[in-house]
N, C-alpha and C positions, 0 to 999 in steps of 0.2 A: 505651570499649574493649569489653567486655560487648557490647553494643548491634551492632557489628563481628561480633564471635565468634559471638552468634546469629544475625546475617542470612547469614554464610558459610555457618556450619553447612545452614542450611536452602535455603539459594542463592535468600535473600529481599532485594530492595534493603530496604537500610536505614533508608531514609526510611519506609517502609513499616511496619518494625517498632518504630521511634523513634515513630510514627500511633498506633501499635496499643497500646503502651506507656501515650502519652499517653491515649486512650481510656480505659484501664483506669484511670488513674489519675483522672480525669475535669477531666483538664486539658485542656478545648478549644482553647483558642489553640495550644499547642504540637501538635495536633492537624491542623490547618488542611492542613500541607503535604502530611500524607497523604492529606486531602480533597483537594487540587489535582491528586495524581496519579491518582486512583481515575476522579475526575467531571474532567467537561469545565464546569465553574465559574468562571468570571473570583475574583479578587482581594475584587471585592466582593459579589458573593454568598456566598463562602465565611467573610465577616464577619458579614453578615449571618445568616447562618443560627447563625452560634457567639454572637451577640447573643441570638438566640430562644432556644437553648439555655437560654444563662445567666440571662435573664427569665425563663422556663419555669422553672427552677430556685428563683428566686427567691420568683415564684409560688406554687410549691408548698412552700415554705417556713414561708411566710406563712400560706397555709389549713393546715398544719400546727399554729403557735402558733395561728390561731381555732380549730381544733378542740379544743385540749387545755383556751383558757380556757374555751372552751363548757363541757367536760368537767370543768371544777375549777366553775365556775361554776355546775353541775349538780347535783356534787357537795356543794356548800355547802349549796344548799336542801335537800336532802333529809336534808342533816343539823340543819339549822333544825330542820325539821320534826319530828326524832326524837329532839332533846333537851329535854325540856320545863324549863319557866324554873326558875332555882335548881337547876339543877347542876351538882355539884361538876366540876372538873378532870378529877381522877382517873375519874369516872362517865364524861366522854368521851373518855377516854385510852382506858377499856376499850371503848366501844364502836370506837375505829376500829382497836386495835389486832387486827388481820387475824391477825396471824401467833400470836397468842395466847402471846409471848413475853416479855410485861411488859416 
């Protein structure tokens, strides 16, 4: 109903705004039909491309987690390296605690 009320208001087809909606929300599939009316796309292109999307997304996901184990993994040696052998818990609580809040 909403979805109705906005496209009148704006004298927008609705499919259009239902698109636009989906976009924002970053639900492609439910997206598709506004792709159909915008471009001149057959059926299966407009899969296609909502396939690459969601690989792309995927993707970039993934190099997401590599970067951060990179980054904990990083992390670790360098603190190898600055805790020498035989020390206490407490000795490396204080070195990592950042916020200096015990």
């Amino acid at each position: 109903m909403a979805i109705k009320d906005l496209s009148g208001a704006f004298d927008i087809d609705e499919h259009l705004v239902k698109g636009l909606l989906a976009l924002a929300k970053g639900d492609w599939q439910a997206m598709k039909e506004m792709v159909a009316r915008i471009c001149e796309f057959d059926d299966e292109i407009i899969n296609n491309i909502v396939q690459l999307i969601l690989q792309l997304r995927k993707a970039r996901a993934a190099d997401n987690i590599q970067e951060k184990t990179e980054q904990t993994t990083d992390k670790y040696e360098q603190l190898k390296k600055r805790i020498p052998q035989g020390t206490d818990v407490e000795a490396v609580f204080d070195m990592l605690d950042v916020s200096n809040d015990g």
